[in-house]
PAZAPA-4460 file (N, C-alpha, C; in steps of 0.05 Angstrom, whole numbers, plus 32768, in hexadecimal, padded with zeros to 4 digits):
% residues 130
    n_x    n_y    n_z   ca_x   ca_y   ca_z    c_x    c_y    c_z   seq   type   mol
   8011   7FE8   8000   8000   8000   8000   8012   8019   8000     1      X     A
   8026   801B   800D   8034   802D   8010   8046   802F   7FF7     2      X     A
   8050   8020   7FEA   805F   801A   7FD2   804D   802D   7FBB     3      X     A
   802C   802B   7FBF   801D   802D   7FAB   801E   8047   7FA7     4      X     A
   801F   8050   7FC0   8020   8070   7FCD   8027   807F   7FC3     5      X     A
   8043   8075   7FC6   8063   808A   7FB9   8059   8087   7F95     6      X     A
   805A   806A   7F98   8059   8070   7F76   8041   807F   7F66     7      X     A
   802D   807F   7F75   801B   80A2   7F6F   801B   80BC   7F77     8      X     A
   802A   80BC   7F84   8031   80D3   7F88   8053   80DE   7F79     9      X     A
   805A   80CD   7F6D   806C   80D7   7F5D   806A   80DF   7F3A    10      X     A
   8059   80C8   7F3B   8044   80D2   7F1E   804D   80C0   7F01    11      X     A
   804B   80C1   7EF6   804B   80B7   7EDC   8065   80C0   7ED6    12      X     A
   8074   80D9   7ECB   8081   80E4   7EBD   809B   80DC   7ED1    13      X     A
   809E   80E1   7EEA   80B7   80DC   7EFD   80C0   80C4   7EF9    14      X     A
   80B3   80AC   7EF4   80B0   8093   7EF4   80BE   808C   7ED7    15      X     A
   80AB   8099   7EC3   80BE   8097   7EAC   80DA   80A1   7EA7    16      X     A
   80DD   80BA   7EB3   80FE   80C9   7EB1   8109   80AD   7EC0    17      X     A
   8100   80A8   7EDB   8112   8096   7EE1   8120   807E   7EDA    18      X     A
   810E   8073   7EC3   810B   8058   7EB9   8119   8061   7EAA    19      X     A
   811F   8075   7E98   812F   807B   7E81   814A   807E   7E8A    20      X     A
   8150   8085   7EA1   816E   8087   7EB1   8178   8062   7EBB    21      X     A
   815E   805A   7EB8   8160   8038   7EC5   8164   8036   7EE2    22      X     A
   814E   804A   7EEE   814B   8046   7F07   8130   8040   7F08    23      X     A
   8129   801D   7F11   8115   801A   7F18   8102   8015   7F35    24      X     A
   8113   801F   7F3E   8108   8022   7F5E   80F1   8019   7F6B    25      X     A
   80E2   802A   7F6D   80CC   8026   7F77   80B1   8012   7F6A    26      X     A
   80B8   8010   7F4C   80AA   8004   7F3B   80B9   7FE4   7F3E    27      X     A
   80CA   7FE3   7F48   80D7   7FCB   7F3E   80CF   7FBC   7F63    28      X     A
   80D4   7FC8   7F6D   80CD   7FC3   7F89   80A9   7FBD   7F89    29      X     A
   8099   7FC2   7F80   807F   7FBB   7F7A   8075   7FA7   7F6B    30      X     A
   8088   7FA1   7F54   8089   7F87   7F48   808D   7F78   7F5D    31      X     A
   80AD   7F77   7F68   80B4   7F62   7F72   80A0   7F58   7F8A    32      X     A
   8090   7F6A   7F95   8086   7F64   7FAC   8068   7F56   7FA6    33      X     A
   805A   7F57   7F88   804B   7F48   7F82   8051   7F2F   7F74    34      X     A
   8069   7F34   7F6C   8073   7F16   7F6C   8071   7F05   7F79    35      X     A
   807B   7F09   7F91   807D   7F00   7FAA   8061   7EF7   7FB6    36      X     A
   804D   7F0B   7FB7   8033   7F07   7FBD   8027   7EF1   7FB0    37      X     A
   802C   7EEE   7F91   8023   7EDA   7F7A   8035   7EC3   7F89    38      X     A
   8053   7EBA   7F8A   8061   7E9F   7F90   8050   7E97   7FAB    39      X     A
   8048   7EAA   7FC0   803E   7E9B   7FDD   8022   7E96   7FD3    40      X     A
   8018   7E9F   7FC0   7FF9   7E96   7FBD   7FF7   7E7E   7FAD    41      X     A
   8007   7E77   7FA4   8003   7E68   7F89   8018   7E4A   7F99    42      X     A
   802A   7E4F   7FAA   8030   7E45   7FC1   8017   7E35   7FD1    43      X     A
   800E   7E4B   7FE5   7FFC   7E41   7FF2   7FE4   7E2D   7FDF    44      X     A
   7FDF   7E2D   7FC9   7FC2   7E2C   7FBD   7FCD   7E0F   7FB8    45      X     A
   7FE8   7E0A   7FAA   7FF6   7DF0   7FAA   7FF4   7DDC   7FBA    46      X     A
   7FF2   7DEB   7FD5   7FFD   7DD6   7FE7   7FDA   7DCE   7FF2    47      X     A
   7FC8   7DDF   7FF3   7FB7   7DD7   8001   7FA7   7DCA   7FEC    48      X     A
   7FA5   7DC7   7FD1   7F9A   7DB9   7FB3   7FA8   7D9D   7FB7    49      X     A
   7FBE   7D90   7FBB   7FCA   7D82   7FC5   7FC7   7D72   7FDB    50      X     A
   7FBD   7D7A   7FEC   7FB6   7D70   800D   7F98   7D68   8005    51      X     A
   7F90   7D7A   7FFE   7F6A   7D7C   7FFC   7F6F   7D54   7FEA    52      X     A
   7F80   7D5D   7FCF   7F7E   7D44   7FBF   7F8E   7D2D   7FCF    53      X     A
   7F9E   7D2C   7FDC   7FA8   7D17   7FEC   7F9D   7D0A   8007    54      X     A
   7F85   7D1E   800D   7F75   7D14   801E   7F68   7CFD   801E    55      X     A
   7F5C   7D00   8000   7F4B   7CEB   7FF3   7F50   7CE4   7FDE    56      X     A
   7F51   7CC2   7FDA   7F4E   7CBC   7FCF   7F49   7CB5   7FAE    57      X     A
   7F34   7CB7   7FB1   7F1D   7CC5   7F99   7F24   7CD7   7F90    58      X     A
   7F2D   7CEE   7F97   7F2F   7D0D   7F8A   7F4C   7D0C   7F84    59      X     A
   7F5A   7CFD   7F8C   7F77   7CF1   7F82   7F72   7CE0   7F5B    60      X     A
   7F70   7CD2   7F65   7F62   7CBE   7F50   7F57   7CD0   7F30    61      X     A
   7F46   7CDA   7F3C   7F39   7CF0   7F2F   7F48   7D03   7F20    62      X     A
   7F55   7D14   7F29   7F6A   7D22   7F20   7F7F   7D15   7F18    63      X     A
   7F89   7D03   7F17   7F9A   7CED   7F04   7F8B   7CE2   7EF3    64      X     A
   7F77   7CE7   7EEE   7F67   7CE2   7ED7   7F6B   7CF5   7ECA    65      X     A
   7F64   7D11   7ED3   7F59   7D2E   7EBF   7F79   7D2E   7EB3    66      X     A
   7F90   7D32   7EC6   7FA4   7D34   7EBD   7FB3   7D1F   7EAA    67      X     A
   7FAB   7D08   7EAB   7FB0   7CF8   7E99   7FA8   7D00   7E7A    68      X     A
   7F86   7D07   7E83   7F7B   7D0A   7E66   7F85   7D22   7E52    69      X     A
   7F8D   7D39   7E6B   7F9C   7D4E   7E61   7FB4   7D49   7E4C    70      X     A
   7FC7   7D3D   7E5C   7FD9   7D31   7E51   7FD6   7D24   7E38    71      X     A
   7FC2   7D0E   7E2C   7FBC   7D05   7E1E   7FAA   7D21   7E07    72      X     A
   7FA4   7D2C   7E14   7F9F   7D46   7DFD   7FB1   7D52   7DED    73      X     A
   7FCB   7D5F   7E02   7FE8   7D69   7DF9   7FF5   7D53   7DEB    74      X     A
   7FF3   7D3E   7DE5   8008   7D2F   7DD9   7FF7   7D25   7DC3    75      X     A
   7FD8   7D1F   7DC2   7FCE   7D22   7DB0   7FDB   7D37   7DA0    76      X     A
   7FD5   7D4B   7DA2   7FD5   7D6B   7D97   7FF8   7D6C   7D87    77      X     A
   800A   7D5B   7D9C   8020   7D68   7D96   8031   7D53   7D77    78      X     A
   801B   7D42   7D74   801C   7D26   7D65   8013   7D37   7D4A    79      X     A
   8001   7D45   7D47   7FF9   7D4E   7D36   7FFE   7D67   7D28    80      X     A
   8012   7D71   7D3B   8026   7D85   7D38   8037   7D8C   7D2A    81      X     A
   803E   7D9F   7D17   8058   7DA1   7D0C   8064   7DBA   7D0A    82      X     A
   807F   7DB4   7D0B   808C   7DC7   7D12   809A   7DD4   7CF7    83      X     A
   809B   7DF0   7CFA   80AF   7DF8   7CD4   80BC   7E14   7CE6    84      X     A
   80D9   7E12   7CE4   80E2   7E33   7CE1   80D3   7E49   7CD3    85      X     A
   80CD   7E5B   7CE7   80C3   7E77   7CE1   80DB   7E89   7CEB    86      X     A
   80C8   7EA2   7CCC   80DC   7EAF   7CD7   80C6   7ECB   7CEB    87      X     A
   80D1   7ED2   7CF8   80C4   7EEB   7D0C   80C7   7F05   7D0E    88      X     A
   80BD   7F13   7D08   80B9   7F35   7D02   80D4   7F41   7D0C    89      X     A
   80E1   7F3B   7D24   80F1   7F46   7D2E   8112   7F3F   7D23    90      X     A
   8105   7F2A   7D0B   811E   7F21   7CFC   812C   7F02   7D08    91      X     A
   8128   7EFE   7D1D   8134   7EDF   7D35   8122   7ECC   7D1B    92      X     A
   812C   7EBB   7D23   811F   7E9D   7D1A   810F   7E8D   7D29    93      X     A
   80F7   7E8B   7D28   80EB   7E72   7D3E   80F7   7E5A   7D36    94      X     A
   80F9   7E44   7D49   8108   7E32   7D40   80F1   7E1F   7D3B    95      X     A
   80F5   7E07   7D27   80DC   7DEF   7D29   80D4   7DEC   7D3F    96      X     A
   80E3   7DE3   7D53   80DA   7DD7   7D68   80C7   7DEB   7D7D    97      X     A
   80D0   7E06   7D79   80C1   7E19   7D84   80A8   7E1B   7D81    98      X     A
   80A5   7E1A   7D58   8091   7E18   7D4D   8079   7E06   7D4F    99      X     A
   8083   7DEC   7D54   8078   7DDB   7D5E   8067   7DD9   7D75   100      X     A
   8073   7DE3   7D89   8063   7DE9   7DA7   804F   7DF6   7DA4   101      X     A
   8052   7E10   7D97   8039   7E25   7D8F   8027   7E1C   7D80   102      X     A
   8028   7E00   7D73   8012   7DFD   7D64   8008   7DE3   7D75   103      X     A
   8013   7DD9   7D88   8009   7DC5   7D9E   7FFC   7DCF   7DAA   104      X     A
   7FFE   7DE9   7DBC   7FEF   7DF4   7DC9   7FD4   7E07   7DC1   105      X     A
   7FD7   7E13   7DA7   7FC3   7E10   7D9B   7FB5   7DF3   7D8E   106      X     A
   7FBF   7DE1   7D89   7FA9   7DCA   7D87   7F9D   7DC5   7D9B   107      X     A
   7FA9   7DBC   7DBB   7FA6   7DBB   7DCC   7F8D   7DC9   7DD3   108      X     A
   7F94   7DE3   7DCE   7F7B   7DF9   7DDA   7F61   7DEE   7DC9   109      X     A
   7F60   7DF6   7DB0   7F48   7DDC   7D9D   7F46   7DC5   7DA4   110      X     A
   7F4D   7DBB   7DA2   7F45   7DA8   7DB1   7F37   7DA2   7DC9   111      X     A
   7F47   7DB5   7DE1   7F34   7DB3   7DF7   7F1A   7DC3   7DF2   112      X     A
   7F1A   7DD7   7DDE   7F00   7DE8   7DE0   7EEA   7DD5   7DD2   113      X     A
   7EF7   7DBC   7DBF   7EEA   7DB3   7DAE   7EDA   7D98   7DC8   114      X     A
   7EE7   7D93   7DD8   7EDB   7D80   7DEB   7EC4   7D8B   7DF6   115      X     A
   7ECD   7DA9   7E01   7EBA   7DB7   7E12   7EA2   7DC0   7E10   116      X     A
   7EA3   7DC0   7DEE   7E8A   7DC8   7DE4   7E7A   7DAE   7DDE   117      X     A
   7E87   7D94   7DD6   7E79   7D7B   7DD3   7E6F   7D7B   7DF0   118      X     A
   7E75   7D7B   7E04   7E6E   7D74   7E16   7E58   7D85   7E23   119      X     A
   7E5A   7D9E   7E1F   7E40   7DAD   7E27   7E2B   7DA6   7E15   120      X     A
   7E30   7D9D   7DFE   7E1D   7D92   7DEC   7E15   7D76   7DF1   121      X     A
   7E23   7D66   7DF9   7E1C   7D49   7E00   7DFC   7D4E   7E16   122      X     A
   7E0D   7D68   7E30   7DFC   7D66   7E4A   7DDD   7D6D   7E44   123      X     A
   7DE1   7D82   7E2B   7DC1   7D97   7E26   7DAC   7D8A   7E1A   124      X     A
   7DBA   7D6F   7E07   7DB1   7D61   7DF7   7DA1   7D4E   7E09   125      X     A
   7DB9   7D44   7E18   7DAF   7D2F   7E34   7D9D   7D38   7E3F   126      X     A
   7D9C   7D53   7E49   7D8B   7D62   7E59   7D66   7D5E   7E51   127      X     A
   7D6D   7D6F   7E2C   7D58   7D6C   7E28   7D44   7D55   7E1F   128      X     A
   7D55   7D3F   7E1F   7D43   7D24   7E21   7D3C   7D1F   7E38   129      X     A
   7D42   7D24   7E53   7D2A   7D1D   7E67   7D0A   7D28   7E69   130      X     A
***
């Protein structure tokens, strides 16, 4: 809160001169400290998603399912994949293999959208036959 302080009351323009000298002070000190905030949350959320699933059973089981099937999505996806050197605006080369990933994860993504929508369609369909 106090961090937030200074850095409004210094303003836009101070902030920029500063950054242009490569003094990031107070701005960099505000990152780091939500950094920080993000690693203990994402920490904590770990550990107690974990316990909750190691409690039981079932919800163990379960989630080595979803994650399995995940898995079997991505490697689906990445099977059907291909990779070609591009070249990129900034002049660098993407490499195949780079290329490759980007079009896994977009299959991937189709793919899962393409389940999600079968499946809201399976339920409405189901639905409306009772």
């Amino acid at each position: 809160m106090i961090l937030q302080v200074i850095i409004l009351n210094q303003g836009d323009d101070v902030i920029k001169l500063n950054a242009l000298s490569g003094d990031y002070g107070v701005v960099s000190t505000m990152v780091t400290l939500a950094l920080l905030v993000l690693a203990i949350t994402v920490i904590l959320t770990l550990v107690f998603s974990f316990g909750n699933l190691a409690s039981d059973g079932k919800k163990l089981k379960k989630a080595f399912i979803s994650i399995g099937a995940f898995a079997a999505v991505v490697i689906i996806a990445f099977l059907f994949s291909s990779g070609s050197e591009t070249p990129l605006k900034d002049g660098n080369m993407l490499s195949a293999a780079g290329s490759r990933w980007i079009e896994t994860g977009l299959r991937t993504f189709y793919f899962l959208v393409f389940i999600a929508v079968g499946a809201m369609l399976y339920t409405g369909i189901a639905r409306l036959k009772k």
